[in-house]
C-alpha positions in Angstrom: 47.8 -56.2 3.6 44.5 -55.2 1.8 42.0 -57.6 0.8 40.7 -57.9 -2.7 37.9 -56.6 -1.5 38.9 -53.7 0.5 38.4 -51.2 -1.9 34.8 -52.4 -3.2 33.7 -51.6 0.3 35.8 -48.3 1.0 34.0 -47.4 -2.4 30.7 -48.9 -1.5 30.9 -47.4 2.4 31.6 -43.7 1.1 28.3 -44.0 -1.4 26.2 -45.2 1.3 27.5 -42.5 3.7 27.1 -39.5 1.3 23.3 -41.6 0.7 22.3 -41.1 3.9 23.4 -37.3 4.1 21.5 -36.9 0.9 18.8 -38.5 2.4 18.9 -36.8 5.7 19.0 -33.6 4.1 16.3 -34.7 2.0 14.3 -35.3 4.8 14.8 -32.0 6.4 14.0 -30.3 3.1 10.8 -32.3 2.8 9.9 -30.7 6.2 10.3 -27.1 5.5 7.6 -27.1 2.6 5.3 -29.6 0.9 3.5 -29.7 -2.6 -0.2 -29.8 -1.5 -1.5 -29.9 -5.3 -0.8 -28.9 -8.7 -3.5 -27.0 -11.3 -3.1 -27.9 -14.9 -4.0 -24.7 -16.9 -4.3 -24.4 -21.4 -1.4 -22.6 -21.7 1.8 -21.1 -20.2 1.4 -19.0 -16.9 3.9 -15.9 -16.9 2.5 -13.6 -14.8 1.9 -14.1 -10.4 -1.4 -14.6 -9.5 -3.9 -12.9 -7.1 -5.5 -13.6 -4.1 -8.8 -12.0 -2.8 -9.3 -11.9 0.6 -11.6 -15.2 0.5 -8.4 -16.9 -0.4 -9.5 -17.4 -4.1 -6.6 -17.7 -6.7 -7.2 -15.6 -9.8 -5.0 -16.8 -12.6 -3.8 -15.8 -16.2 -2.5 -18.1 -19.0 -1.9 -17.7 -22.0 -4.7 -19.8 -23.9 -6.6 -16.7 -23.4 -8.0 -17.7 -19.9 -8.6 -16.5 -16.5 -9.1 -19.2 -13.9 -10.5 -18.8 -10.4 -9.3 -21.7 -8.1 -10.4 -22.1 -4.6 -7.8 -22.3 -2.1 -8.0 -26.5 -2.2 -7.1 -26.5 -6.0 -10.3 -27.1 -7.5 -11.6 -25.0 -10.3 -14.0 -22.1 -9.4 -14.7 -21.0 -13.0 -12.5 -19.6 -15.7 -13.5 -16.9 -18.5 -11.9 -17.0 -22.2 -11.0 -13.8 -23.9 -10.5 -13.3 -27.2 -6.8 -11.9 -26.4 -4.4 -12.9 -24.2 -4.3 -11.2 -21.0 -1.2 -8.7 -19.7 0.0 -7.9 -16.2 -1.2 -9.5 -13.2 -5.3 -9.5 -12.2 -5.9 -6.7 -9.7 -8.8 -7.5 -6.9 -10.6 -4.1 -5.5 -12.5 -3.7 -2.5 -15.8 -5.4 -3.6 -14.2 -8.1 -5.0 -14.3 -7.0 -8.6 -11.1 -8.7 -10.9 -9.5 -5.9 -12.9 -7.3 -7.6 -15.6 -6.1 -6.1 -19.0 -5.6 -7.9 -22.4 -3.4 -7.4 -25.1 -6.1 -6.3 -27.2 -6.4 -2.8 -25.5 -9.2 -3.6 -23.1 -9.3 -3.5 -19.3 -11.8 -5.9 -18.0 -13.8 -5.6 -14.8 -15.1 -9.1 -13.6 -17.4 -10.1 -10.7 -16.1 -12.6 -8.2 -18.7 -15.0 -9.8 -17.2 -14.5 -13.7 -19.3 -12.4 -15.3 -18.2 -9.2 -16.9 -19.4 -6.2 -15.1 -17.6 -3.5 -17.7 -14.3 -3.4 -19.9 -12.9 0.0 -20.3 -11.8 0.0 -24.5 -7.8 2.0 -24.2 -7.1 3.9 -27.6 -3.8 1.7 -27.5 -2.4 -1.3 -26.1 -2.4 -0.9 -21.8 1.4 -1.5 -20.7 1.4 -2.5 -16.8 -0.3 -3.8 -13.9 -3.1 -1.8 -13.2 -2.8 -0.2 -9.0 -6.0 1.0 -7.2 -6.6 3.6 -4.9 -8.0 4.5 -1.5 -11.3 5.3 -3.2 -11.6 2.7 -5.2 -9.8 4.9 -8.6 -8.0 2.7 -11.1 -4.6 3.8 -12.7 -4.1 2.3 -16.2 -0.9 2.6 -18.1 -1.2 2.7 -21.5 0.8 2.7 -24.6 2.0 6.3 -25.8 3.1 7.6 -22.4 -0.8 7.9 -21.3 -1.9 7.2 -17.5 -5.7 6.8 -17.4 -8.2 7.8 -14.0 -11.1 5.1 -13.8 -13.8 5.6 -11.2 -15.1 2.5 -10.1 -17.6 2.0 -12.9 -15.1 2.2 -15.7 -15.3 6.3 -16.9 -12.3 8.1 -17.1 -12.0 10.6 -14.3 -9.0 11.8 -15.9 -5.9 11.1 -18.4 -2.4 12.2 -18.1 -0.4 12.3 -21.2 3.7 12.1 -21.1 6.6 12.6 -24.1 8.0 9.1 -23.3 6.7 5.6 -23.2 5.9 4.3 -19.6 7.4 1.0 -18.6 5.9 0.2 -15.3 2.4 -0.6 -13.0 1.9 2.3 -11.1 3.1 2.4 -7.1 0.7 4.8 -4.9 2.4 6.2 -2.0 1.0 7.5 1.4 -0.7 10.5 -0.1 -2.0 8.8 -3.3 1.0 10.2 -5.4 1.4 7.7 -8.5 5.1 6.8 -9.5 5.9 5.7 -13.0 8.9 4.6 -14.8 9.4 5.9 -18.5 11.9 4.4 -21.1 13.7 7.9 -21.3 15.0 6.7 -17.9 13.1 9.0 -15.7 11.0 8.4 -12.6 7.5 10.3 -12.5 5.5 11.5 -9.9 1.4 12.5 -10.5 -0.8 13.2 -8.0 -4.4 11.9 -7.6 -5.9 15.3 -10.0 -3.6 13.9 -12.8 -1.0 16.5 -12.8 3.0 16.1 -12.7 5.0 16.6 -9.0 8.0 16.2 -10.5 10.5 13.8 -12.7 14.2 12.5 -12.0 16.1 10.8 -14.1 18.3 7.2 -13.2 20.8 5.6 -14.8 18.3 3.1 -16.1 14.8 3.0 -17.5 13.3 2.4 -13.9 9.9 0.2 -13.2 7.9 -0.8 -10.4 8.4 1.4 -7.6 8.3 -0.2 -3.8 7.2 2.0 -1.1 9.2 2.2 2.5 7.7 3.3 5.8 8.4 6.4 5.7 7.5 7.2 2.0 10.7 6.8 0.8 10.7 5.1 -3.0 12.7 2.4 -4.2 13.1 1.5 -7.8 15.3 -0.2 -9.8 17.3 0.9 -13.3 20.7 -0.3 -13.2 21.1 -0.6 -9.5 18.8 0.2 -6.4 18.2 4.2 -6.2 16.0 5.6 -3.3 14.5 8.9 -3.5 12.4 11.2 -1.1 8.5 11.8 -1.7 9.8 15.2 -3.2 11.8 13.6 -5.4 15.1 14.1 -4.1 17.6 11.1 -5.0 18.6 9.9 -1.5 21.2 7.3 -2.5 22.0 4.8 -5.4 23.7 1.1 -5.6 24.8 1.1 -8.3 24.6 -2.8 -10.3 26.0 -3.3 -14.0 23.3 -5.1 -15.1 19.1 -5.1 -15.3 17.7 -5.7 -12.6 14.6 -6.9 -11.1 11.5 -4.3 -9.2 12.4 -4.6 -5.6 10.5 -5.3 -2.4 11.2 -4.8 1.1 11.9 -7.1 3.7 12.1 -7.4 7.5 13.7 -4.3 9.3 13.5 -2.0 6.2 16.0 -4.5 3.9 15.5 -4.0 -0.1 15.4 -7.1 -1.8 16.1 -7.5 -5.8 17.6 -9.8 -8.0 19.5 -9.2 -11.2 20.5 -10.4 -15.1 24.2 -11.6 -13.4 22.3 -14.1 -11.0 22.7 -12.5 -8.5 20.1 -11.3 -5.5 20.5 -8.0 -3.8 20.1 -6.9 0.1 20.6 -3.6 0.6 20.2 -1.5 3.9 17.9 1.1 4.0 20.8 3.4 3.9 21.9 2.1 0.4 24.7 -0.1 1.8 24.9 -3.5 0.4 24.6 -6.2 3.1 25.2 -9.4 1.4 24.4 -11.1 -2.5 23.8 -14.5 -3.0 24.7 -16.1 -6.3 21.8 -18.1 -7.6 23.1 -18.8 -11.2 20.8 -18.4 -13.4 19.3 -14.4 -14.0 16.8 -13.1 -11.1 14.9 -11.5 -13.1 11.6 -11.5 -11.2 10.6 -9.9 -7.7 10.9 -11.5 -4.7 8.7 -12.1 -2.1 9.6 -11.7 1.7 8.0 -13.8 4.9 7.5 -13.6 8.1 10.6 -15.3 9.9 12.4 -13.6 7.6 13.3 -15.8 4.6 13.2 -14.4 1.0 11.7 -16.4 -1.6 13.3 -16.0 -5.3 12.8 -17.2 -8.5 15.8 -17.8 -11.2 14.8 -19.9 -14.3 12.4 -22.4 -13.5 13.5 -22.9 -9.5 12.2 -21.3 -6.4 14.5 -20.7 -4.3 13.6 -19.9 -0.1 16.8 -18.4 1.3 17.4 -17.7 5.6 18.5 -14.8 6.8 22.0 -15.8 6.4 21.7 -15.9 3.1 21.7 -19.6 2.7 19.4 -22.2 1.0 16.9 -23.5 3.2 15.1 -25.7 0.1 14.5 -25.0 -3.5 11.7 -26.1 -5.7 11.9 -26.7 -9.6 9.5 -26.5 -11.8 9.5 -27.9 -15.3 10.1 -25.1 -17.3 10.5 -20.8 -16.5 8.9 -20.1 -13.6 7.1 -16.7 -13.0 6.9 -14.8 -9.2 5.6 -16.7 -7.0 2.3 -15.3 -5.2 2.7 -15.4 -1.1 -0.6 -16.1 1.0 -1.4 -15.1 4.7 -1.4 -18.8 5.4 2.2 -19.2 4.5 1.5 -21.1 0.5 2.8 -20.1 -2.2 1.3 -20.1 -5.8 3.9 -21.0 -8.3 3.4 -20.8 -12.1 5.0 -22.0 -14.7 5.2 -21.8 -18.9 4.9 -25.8 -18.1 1.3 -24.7 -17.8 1.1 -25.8 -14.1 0.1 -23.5 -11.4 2.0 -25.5 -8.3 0.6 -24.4 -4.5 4.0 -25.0 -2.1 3.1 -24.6 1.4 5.8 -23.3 3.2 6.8 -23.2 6.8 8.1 -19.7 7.0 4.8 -17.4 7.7 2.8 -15.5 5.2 4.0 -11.9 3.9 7.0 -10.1 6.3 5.6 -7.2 8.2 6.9 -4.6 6.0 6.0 -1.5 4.0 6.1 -3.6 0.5 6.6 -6.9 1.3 5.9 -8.4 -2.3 5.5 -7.2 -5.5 2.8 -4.6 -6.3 2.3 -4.7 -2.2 -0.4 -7.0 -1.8 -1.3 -10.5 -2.7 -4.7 -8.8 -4.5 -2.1 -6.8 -6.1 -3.5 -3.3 -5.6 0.3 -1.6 -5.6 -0.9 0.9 -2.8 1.1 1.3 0.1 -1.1 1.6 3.4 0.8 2.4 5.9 1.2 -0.4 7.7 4.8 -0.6 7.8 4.4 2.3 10.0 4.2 0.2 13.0 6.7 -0.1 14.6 5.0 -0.5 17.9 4.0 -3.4 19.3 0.8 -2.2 20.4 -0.1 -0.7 16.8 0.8 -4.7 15.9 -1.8 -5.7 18.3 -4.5 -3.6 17.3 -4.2 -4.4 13.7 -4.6 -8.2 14.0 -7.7 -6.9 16.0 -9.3 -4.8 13.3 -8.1 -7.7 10.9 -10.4 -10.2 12.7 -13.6 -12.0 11.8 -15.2 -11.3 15.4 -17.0 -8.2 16.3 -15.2 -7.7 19.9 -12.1 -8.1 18.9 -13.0 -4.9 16.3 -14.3 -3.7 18.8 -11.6 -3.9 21.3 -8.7 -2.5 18.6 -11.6 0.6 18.1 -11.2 1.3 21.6 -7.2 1.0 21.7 -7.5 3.4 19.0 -9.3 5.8 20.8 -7.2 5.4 23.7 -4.6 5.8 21.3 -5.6 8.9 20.0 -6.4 10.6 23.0 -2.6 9.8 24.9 0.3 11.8 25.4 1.6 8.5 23.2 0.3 9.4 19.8 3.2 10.0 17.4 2.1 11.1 13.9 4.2 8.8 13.0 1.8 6.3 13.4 -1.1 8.1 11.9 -1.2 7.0 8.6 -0.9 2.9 10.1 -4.4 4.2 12.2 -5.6 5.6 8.8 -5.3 2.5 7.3 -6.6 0.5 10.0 -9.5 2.4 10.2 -10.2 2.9 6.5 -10.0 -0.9 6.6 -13.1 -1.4 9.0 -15.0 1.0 8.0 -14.7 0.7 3.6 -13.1 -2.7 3.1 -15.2 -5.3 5.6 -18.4 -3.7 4.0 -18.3 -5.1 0.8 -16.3 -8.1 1.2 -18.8 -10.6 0.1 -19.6 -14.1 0.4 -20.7 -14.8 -2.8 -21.6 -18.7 -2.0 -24.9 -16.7 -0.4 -24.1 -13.4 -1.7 -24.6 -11.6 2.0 -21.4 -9.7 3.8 -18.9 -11.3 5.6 -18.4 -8.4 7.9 -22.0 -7.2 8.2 -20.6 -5.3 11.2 -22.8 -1.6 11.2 -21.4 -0.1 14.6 -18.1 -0.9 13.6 -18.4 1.1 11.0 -20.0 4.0 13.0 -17.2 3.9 15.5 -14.6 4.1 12.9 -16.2 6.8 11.2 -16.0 9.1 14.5 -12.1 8.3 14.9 -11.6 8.6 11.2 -12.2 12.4 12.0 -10.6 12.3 15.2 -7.7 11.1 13.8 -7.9 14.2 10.9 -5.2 12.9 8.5 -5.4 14.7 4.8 -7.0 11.0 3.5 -9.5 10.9 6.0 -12.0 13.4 4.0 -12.1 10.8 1.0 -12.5 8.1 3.1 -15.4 9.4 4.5 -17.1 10.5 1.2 -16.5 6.5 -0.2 -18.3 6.1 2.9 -21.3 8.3 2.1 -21.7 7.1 -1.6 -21.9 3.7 -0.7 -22.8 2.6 2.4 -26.1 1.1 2.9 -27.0 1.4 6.5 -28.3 5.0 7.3 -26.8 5.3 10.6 -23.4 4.4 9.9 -24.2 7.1 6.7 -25.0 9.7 9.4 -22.0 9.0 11.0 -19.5 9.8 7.9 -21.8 13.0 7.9 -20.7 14.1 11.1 -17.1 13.4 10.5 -17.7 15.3 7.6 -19.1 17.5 9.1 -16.0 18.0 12.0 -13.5 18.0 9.2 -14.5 20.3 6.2 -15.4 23.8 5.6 -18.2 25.4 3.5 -15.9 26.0 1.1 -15.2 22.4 0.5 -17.3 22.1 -2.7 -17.3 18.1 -2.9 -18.3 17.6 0.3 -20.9 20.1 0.2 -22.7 18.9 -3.0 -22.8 15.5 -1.6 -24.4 16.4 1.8 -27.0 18.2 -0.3 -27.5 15.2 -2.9 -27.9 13.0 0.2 -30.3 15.7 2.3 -32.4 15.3 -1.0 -32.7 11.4 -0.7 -36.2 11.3 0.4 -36.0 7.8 1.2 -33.5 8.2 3.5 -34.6 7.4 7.1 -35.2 10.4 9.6 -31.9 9.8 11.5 -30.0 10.0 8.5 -31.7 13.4 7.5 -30.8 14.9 11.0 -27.4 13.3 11.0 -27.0 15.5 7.6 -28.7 18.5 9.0 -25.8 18.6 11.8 -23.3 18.1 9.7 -23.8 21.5 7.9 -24.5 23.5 11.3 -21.7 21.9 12.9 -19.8 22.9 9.6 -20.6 26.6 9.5 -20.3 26.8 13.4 -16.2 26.2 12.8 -16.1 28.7 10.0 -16.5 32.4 8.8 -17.8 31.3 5.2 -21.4 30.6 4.6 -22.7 27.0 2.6 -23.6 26.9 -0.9 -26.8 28.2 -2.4 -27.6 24.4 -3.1 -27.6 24.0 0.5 -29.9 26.5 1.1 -32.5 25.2 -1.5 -32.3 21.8 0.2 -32.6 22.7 3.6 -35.5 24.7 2.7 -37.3 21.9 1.0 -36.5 19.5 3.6 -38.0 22.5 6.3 -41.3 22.6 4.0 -41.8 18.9 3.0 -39.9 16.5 5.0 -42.6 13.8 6.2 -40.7 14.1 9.4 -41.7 16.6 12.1 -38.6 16.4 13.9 -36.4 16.7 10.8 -39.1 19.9 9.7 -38.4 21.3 13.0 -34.4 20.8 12.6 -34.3 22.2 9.2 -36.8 25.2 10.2 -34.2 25.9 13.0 -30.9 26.1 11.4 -32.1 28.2 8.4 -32.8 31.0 11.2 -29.4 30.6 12.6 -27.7 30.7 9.3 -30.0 33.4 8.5 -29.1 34.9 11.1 -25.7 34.7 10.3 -25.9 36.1 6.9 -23.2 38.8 7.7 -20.6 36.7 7.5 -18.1 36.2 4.5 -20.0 34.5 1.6 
């Protein structure tokens, strides 16, 4: 017989059961991320943020402002333009913000605020700007233009194209820039500003992601891979828009679409799973280090395992944009509720891969750098190494990488994951700044020598740029003398660039005496490897150096290699 009150309690047992499983799973939830604090901003957020290497969160909204936030959510400063800003902030090596508006200017902000230049487009700019190895910025611009800037804001260079582009630029391994245009077809430039070659996809294709072995991704319609020549590798096809991919762990391409749905596909264009989300995917997703994926559909984040399943969600009040993914494992949320939301998750900062988020890097500089060439463990350990704040632990991955270099081992494989390594020691710790006291935080000069040897060592195609940056800008006269002596290994006379800029820097006569003999070598060792003879320029310097150098030693030096070169007059000028 059942009581009158047997089915109250059946009723009221089951709620409190399925209570506690909420609950539980709750619980668990609440352990796999936590909301450390929220930044109110004027105006809707619709674009990721970026993050400098300081960990400072550079933000757009749309009441016309940019906001820098330290990494504990309190304001840094913000600056009010009188347009809305487009794209994403880009961060360059020195710190400088690059962010366009709508008005048709490109802005170029110090880490403190103020405006150092703004570069005035003859129509409105249409992407994300991407930066280069040597510090060159490529603008998209309304009316199928792609403008050069050197760091200081001129135009190097402008390349012009019969359709509209639709994309931030992507820089591959050997600085090729990869557009999309709304006639559906993929471009190729290279870093002079002239066209490799164009393919068309079955959609209007736009940010391009970069895989290890130069192989580009890009959406339009589906997922379509192509070679760095531009052959079309493979294509998954989807029957809707879909979002710029990413790449995850072991290779995997990552990228949501209109239908709700997100996309793995296997580097071999074979679809390994989708997971049904809902609402349209329409923004790129981000990949971390244990492997989980973090999406966005609507207003909810979404952090899915590698089995494809939920691990937690987060929901913001209104449309969310792509999140932004820190080393430290937070993620920077924003919203058109206005709220910029910091989540810190439990899953690792950015996946070891080629492209891990969108545009490459949290400072958003769309230039692939090699390092998901490394596929060996050891390269792995020498990289955290480099990546250090302590001089002997640089020191220690320098010596690996000589070891490295000179070992039956060395796969060139791996040279352009050395490349970047070393381009990063001896170019990026230089001028990142601590601008609390405004001295370097990596004031680390024999670093910077040592890498400047192995940079020409290791004789990749990028390594003669690197080594000019190196020239133009660094301060320290030895570690100068040592890019001149790589140069120096690495280039003929008939390099014109390289050349001129040993003579401009032979004329410094300010330069210390070390630095003028460093220079000196450079062009005997150069002419010693080659049947050319230098430029007539650097003959006129070398004799005024011989004549009125207020060093003996470097008078002597100079004196001495005029008579060899004089001496070898006969050869082919």
């Amino acid at each position: 017989m059942i009581s009158r009150f047997s089915r109250p309690n059946a009723i009221t047992a089951a709620l409190l059961t399925a209570f506690i499983t909420v609950a539980a799973i709750h619980a668990q939830t609440e352990n796999l991320y936590t909301l450390t604090w929220r930044f109110v901003t004027g105006g809707q957020i619709r674009n990721t943020p970026a993050l400098s290497h300081n960990a400072i969160i550079y933000l757009p909204a749309d009441d016309r402002s940019l906001y820098a936030i330290y990494p504990d959510g309190e304001l840094k400063w913000s600056y009010k333009s009188g347009y809305k800003f487009y794209g994403s902030p880009v961060i360059g090596y020195d710190g400088t913000v690059y962010i366009a508006t709508t008005g048709g200017a490109m802005l170029a902000l110090a880490p403190n605020g103020r405006v150092r230049w703004s570069f005035r487009a003859p129509a409105a700019i249409t992407g994300t700007p991407a930066i280069g190895s040597d510090g060159t910025i490529y603008l998209p611009v309304s009316g199928g233009l792609l403008y050069a800037l050197n760091y200081s804001g001129k135009e190097k260079w402008h390349y012009q194209y019969s359709a509209e582009i639709c994309s931030s630029p992507s820089l591959g391994p050997d600085g090729s820039i990869y557009l999309g245009a709304e006639n559906r077809r993929l471009l190729a430039i290279d870093r002079e500003g002239t066209k490799k070659w164009e393919v068309t996809l079955p959609g209007a294709p736009g940010t391009a992601a970069i895989g290890a072995d130069g192989t580009i991704y890009v959406n339009g319609y589906g997922i379509h891979a192509l070679s760095p020549a531009g052959l079309l590798l493979w294509s998954y096809s989807i029957p809707e828009k879909t979002a710029d991919p990413i790449i995850g762990e072991h290779g995997i391409i990552v990228a949501g679409a209109l239908n709700g749905r997100l996309y793995l596909i296997d580097p071999e264009g074979k679809k390994i799973r989708h997971i049904q989300l809902g609402s349209p995917v329409n923004k790129p997703a981000a990949a971390a280090l244990d492997g989980t994926i973090y999406a966005v559909a609507a207003n909810t984040l979404y952090a899915l395992n590698r089995s494809g399943d939920i691990a937690w969600s987060f929901t913001a009040k209104r449309e969310a944009a792509a999140p932004a993914l820190a080393e430290d494992g937070t993620l920077y949320l924003g919203s058109a509720d206005w709220i910029l939301y910091a989540i810190r998750g439990t899953h690792g900062g950015m996946a070891e891969s080629p492209w891990p988020i969108h545009l490459h890097d949290p400072a958003h500089t769309g230039r692939f750098n090699g390092l998901g060439n490394l596929e060996n463990p050891a390269l792995w350990i020498i990289r955290s190494r480099a990546y250090s704040a302590s001089e002997e632990l640089k020191f220690e991955a320098l010596k690996e990488i000589e070891q490295y270099l000179k070992g039956e081992n060395f796969q060139p494989l791996y040279a352009s994951s050395l490349e970047s390594i070393l381009e990063y020691l001896v170019l990026e710790s230089v001028v990142i700044r601590n601008y609390y006291y405004g001295k370097l935080i990596h004031n680390f000069p024999l670093v910077r020598l040592k890498s400047c040897s192995l940079l020409a060592e290791l004789g990749t195609e990028r390594t003669r740029d690197i080594l000019l940056e190196v020239l133009k800008h660094e301060r320290d006269n030895h570690v100068k003398g040592a890019a001149a002596l790589a140069l120096g290994r690495i280039a003929r006379p008939s390099d014109n660039e390289v050349v001129m800029e040993l003579v401009h820097q032979l004329e410094n006569q300010s330069a210390e005496e070390s630095f003028h003999l460093a220079v000196l070598k450079a062009f005997d060792i150069m002419v010693s490897q080659s049947e050319k003879m230098l430029d007539p320029a650097a003959y006129r310097a070398i004799i005024v150096v011989a004549q009125g150098s207020s060093s003996a030693r470097v008078r002597k030096n100079a004196s001495a290699l005029l008579t060899r070169l004089t001496r070898g007059s006969g050869r082919e000028q």
